[in-house]
DSSP file (Angstrom, degrees, kcal/mol; ACC not computed):
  #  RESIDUE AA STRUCTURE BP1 BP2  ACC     N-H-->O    O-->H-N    N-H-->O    O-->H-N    TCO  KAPPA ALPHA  PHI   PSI    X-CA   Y-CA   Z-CA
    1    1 A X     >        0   0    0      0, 0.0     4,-2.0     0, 0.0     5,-0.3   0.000 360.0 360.0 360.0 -38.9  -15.0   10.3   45.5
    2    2 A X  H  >  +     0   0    0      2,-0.2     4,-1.4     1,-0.2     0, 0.0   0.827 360.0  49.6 -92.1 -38.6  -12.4   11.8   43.0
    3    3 A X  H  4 S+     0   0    0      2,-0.1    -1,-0.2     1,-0.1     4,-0.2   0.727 107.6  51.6 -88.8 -17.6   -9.7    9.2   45.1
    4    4 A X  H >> S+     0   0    0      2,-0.2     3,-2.5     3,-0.1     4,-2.0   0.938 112.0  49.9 -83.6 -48.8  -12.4    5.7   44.6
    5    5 A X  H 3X>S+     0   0    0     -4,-2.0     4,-3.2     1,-0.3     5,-0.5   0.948 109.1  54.0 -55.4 -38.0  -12.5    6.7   40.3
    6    6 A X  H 3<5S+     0   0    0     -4,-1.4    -1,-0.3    -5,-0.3    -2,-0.2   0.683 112.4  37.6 -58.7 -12.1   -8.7    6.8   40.5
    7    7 A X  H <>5S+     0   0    0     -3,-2.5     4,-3.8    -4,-0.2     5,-0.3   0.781 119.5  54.4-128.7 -52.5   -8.5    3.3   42.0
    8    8 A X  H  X5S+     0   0    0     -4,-2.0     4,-2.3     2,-0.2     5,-0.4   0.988 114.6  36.0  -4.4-103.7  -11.5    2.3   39.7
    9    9 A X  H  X5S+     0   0    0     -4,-3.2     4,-1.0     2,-0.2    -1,-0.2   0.742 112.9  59.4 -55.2 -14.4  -10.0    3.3   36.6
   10   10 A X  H  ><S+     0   0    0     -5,-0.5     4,-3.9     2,-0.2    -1,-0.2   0.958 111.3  50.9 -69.6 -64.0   -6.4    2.1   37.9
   11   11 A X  H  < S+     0   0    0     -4,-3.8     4,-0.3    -3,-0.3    -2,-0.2   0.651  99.5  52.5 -66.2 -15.8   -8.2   -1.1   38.2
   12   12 A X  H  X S+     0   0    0     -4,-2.3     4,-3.2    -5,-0.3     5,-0.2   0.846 106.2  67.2 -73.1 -44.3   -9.7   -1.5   34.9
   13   13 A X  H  X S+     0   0    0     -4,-1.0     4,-3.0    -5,-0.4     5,-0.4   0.949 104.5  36.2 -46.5 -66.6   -6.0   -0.8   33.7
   14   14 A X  H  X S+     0   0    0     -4,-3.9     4,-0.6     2,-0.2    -1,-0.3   0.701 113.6  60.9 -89.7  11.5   -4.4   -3.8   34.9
   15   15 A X  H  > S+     0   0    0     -4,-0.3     4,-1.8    -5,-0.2    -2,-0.2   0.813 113.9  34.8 -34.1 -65.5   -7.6   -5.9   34.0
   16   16 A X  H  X S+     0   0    0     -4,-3.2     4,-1.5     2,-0.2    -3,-0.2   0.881 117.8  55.0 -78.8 -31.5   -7.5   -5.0   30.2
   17   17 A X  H  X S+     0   0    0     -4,-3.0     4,-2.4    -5,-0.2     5,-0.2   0.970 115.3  41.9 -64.9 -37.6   -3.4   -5.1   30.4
   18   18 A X  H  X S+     0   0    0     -4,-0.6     4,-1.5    -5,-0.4    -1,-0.2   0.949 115.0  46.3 -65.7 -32.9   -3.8   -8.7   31.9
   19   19 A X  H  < S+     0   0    0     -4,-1.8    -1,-0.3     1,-0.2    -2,-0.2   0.779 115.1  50.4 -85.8 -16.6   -6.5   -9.9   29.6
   20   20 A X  H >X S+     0   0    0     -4,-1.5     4,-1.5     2,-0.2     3,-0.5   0.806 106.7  54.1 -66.1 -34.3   -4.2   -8.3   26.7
   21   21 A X  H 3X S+     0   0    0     -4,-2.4     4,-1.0     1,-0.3    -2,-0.2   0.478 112.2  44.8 -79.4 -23.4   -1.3  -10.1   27.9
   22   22 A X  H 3< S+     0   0    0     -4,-1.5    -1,-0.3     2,-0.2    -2,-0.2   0.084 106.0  55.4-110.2  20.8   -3.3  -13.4   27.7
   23   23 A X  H <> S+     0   0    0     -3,-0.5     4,-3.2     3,-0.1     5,-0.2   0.606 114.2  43.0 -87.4 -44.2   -4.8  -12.9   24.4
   24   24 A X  H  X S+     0   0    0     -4,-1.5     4,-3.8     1,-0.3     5,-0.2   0.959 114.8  49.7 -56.1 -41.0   -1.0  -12.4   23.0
   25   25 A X  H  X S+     0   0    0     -4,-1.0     4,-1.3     2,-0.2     5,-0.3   0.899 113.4  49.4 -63.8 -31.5    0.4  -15.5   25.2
   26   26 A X  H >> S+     0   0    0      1,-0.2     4,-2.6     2,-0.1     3,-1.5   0.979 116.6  39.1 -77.9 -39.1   -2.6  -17.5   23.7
   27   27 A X  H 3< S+     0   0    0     -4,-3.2    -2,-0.2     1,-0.2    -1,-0.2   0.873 110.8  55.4 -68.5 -23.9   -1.9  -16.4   19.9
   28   28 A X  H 3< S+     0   0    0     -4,-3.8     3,-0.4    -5,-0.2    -1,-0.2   0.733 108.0  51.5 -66.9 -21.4    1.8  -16.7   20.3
   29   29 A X  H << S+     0   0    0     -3,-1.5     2,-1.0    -4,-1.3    -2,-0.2   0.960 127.1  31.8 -59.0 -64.3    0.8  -20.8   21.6
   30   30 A X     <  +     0   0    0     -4,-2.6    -1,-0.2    -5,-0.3    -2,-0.1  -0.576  62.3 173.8-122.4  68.3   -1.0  -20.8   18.5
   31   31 A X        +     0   0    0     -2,-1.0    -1,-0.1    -3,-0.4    -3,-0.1   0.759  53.2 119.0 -62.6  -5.9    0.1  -18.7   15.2
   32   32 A X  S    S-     0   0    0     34,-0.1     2,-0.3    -3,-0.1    -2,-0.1   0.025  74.2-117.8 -11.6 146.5   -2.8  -20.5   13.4
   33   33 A X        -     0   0    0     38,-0.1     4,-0.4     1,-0.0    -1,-0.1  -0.729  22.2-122.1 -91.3 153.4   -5.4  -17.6   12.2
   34   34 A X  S    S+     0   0    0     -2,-0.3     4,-0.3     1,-0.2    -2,-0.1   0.197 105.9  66.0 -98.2  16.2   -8.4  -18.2   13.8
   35   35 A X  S >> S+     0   0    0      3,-0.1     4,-4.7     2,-0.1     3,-0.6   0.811 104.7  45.7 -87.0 -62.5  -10.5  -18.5   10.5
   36   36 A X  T 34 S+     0   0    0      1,-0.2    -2,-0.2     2,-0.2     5,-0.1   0.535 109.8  53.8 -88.3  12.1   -8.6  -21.9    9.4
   37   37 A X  T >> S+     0   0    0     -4,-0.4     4,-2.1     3,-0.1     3,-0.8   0.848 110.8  48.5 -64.2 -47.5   -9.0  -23.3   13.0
   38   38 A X  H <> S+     0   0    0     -3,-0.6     4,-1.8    -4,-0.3     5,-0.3   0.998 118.2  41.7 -47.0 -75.7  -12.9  -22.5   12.5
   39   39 A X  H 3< S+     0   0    0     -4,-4.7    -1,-0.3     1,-0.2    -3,-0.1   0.349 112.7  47.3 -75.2  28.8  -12.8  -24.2    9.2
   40   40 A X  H X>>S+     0   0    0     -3,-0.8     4,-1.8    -5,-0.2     5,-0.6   0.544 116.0  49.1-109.9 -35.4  -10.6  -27.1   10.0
   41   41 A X  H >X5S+     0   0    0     -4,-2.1     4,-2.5     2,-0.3     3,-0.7   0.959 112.9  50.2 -48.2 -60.6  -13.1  -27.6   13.3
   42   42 A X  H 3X5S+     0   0    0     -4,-1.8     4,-0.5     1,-0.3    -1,-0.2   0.442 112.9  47.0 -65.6 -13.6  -16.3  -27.3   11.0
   43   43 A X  H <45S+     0   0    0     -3,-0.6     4,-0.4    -5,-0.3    -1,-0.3   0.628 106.2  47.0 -70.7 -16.6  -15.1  -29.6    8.9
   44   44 A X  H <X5S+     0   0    0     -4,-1.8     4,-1.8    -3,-0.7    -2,-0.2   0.403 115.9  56.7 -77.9 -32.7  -13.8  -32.6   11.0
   45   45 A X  H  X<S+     0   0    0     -4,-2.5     4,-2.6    -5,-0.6     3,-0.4   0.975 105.1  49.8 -66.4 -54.9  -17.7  -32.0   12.8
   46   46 A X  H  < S+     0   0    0     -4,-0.5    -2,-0.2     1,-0.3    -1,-0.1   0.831 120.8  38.2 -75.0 -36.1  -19.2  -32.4    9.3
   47   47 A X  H  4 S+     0   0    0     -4,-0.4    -1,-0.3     1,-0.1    -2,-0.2   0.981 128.0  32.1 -62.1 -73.5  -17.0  -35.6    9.3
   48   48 A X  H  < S-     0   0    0     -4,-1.8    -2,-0.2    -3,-0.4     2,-0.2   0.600 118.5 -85.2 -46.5 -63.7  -17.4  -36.4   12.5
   49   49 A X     <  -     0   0    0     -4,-2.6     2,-0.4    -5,-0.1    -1,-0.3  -0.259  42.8 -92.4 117.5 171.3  -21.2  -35.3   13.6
   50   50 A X  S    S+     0   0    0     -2,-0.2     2,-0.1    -4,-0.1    -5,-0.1  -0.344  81.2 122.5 -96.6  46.5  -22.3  -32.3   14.8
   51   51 A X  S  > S-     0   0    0     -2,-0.4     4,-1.8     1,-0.2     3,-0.1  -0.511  74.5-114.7-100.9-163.4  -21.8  -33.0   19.0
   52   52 A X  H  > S+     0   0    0      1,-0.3     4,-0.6     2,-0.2     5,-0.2   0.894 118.9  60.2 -86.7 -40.4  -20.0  -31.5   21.3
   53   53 A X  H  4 S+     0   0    0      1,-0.2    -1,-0.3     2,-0.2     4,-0.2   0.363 105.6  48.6 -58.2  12.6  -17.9  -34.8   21.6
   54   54 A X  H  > S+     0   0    0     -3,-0.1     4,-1.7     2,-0.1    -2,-0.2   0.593 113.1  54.3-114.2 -42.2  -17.0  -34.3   17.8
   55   55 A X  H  < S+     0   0    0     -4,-1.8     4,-0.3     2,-0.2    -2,-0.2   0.567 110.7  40.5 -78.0  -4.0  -16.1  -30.5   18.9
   56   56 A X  T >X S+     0   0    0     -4,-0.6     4,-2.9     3,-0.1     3,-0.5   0.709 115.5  54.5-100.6 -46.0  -13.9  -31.2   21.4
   57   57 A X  H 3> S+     0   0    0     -4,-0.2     4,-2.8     1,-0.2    -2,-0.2   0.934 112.7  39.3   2.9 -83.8  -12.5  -34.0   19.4
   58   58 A X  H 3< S+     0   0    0     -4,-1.7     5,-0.4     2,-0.2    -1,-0.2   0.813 113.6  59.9 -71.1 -33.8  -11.6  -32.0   16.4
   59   59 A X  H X> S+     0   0    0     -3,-0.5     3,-2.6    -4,-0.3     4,-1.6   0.962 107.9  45.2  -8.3 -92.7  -10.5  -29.0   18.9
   60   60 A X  H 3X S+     0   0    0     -4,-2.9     4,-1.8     1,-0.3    -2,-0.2   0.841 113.3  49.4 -46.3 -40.8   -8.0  -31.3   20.2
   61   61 A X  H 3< S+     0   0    0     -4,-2.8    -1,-0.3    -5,-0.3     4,-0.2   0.256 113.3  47.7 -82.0   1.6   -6.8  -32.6   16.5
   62   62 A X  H <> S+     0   0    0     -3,-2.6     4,-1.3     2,-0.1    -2,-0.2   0.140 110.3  52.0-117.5 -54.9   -6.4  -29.0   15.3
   63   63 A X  H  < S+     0   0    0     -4,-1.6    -2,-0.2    -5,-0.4    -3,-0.1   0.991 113.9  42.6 -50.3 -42.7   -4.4  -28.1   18.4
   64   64 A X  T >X S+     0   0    0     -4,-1.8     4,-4.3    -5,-0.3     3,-1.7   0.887 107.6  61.7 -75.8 -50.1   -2.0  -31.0   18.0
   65   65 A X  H 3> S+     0   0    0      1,-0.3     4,-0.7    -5,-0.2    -2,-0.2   0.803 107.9  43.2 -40.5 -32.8   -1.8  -30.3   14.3
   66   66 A X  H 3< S+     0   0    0     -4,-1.3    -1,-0.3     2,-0.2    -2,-0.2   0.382 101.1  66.7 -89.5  -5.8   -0.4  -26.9   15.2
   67   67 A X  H <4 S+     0   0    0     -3,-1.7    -2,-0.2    -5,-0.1    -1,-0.1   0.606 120.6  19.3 -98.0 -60.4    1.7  -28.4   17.7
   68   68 A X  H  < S+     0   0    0     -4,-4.3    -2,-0.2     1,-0.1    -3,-0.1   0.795 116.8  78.6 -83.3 -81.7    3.9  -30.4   14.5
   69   69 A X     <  -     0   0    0     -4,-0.7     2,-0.1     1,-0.2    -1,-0.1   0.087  68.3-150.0  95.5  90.8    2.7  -28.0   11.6
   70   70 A X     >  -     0   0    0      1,-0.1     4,-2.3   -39,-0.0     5,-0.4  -0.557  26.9-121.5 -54.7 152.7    4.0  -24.9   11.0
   71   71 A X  H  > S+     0   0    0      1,-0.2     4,-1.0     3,-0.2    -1,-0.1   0.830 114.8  51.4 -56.9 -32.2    1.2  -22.7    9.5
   72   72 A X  H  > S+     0   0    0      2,-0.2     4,-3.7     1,-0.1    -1,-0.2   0.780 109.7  43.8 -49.0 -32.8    3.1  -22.1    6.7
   73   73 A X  H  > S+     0   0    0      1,-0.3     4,-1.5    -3,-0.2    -2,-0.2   0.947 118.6  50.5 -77.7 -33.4    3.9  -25.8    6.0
   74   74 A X  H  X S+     0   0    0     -4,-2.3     4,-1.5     2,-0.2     5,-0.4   0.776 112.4  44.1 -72.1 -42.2    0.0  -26.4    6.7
   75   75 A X  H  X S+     0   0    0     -4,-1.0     4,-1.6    -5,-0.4    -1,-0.2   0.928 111.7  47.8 -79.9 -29.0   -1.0  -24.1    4.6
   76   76 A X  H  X S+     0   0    0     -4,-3.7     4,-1.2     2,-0.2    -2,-0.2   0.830 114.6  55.3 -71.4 -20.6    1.5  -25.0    1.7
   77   77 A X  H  X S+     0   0    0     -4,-1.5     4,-2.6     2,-0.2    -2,-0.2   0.859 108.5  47.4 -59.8 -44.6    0.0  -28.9    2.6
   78   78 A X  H  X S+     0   0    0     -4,-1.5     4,-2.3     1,-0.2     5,-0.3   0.888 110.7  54.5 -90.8 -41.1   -3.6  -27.7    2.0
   79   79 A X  H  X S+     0   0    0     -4,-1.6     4,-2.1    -5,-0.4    -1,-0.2   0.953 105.3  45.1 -42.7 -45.2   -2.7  -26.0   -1.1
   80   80 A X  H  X S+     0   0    0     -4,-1.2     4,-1.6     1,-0.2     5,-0.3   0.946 110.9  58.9 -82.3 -37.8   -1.1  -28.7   -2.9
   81   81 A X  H  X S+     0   0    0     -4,-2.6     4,-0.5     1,-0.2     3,-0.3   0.940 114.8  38.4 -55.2 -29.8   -4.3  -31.1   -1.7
   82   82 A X  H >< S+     0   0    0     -4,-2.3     3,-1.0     1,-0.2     4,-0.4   0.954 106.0  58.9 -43.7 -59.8   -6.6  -28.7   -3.4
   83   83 A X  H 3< S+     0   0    0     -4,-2.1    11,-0.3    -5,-0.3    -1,-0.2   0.442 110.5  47.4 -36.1 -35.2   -4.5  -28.1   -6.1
   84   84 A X  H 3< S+     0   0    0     -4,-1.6    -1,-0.2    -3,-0.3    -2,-0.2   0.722  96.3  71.8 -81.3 -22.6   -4.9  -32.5   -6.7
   85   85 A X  S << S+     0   0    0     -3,-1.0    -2,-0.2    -4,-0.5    -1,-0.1   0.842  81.6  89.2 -95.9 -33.8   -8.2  -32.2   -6.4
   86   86 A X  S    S-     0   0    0     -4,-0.4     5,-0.4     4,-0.1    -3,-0.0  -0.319  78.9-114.7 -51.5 131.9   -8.4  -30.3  -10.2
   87   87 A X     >  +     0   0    0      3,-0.1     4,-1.1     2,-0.1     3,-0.3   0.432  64.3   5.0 -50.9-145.1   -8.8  -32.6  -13.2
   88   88 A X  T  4 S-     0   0    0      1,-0.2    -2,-0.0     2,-0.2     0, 0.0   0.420 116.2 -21.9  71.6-129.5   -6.6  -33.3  -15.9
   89   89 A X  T  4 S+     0   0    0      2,-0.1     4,-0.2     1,-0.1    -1,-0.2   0.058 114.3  81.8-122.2  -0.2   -3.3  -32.3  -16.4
   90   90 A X  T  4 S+     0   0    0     -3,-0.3     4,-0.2     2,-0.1     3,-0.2   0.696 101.9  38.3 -60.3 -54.6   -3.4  -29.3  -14.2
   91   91 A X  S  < S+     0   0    0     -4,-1.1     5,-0.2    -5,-0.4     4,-0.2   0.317  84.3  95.8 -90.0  20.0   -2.8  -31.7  -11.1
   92   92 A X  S >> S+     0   0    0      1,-0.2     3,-1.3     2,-0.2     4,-1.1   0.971  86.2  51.4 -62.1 -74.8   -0.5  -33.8  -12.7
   93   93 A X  H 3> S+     0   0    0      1,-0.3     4,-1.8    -4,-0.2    -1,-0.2   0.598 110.6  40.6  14.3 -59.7    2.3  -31.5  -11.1
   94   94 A X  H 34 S+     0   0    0    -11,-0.3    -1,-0.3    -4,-0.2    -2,-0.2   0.286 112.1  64.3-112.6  19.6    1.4  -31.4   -7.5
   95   95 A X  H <4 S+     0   0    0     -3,-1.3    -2,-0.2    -4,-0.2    -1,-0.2   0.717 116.8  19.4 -81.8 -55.7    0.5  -35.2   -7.8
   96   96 A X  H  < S+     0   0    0     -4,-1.1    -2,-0.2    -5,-0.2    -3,-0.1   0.921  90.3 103.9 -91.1 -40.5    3.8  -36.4   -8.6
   97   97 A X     X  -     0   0    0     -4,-1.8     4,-0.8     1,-0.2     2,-0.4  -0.223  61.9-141.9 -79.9 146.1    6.6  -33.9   -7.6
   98   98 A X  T  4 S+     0   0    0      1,-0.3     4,-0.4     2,-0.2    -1,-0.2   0.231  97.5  64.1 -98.5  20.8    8.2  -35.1   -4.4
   99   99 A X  T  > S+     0   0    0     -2,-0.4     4,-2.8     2,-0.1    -1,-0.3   0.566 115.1  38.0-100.8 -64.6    8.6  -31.0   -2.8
  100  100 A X  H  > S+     0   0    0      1,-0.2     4,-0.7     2,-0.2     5,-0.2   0.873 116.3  49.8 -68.6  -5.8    4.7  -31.3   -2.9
  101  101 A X  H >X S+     0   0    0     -4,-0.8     4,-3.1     2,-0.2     3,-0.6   0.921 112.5  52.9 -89.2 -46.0    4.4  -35.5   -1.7
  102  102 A X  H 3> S+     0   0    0     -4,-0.4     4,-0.6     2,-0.2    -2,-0.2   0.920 107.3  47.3 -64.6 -52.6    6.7  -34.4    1.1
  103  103 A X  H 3X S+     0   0    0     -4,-2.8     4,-0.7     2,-0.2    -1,-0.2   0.691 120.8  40.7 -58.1 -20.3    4.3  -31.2    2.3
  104  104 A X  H <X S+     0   0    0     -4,-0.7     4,-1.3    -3,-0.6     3,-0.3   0.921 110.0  56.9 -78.9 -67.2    1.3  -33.6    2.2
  105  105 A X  H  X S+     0   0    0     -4,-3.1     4,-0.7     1,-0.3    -2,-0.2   0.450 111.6  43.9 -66.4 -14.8    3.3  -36.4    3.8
  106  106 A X  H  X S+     0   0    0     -4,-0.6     4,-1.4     2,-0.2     5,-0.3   0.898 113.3  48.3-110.4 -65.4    4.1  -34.1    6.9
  107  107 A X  H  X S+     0   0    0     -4,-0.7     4,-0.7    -3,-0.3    -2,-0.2   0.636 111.6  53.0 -72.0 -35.1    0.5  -32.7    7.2
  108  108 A X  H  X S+     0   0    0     -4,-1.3     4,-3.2     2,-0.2     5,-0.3   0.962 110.0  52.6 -77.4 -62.3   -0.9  -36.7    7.0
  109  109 A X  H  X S+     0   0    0     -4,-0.7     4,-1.0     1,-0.2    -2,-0.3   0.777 109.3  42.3 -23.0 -61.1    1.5  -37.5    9.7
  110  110 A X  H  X S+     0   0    0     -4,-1.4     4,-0.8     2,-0.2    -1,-0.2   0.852 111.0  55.5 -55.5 -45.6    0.4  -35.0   12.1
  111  111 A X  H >X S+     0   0    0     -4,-0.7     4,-5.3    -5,-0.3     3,-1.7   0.999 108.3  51.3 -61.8 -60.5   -3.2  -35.6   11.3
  112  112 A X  H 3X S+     0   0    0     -4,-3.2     4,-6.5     1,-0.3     5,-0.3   0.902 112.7  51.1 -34.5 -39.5   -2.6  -39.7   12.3
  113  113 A X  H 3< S+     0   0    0     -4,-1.0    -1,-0.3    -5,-0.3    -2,-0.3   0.558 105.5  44.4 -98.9   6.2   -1.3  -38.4   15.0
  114  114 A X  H <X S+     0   0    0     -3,-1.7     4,-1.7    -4,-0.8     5,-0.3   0.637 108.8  64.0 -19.8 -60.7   -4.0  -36.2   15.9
  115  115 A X  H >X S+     0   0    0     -4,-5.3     4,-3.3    -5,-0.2     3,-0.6   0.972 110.8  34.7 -28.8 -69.6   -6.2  -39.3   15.0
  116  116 A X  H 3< S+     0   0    0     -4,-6.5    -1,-0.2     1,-0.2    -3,-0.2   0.829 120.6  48.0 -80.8  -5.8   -4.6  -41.4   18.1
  117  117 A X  H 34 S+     0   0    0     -5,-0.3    -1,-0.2    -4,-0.1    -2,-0.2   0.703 126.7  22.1 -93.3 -15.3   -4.2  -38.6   20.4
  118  118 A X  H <<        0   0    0     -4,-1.7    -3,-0.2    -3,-0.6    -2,-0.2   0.636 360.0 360.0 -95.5 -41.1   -7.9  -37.1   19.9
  119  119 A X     <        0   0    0     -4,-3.3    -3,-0.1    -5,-0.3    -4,-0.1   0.721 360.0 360.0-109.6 360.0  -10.1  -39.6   18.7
């Protein structure tokens, strides 16, 4: 009995090592955080419709995006498009200045190409 728990718990061991080893191999594929995956997915459904072909869709176009897109660059890209989306003379700045057209212009690119390779 005391030699079947050993073999048991021996096997539980490399179960959780393997399934540990494939969580890291999947985040290392994919340094995205798994929050702005959610909300890039749930937005491109809202877009989209809410099926399951609009969620594997949008899946696939967030996957490719991350493929060209560092997260950083993607995340400095989604900044400055917020950041336009203010009125006045506040986005005048991240309208014009060609550091912030360039991080947008890389992030629109990826996304086209997301376009012809998902939808």
């Amino acid at each position: 009995m005391k030699k079947m728990l050993h073999y048991v718990v021996l096997g539980l061991f490399v179960l959780f090592s393997t399934l540990s080893n494939t969580a890291l191999q999947a985040a290392e594929k994919n340094p995205y955080p798994t929050v702005v995956i959610a909300d890039y997915v749930f937005g491109c459904m809202a877009s989209n419709g809410q099926t399951r072909q609009a969620l594997e869709r949008c899946s696939c176009s967030i996957d490719i995006i991350s493929s060209i897109v560092t997260y950083a660059d993607y995340e400095k890209a989604e900044t400055v498009l917020s950041l336009r989306r203010l009125s006045g003379e506040k986005s005048a700045l991240y309208k014009t200045a060609a550091q912030y057209k360039n991080a947008v212009d890389v992030l629109k690119r990826a996304q086209a190409e997301a376009e012809v390779r998902c939808f």
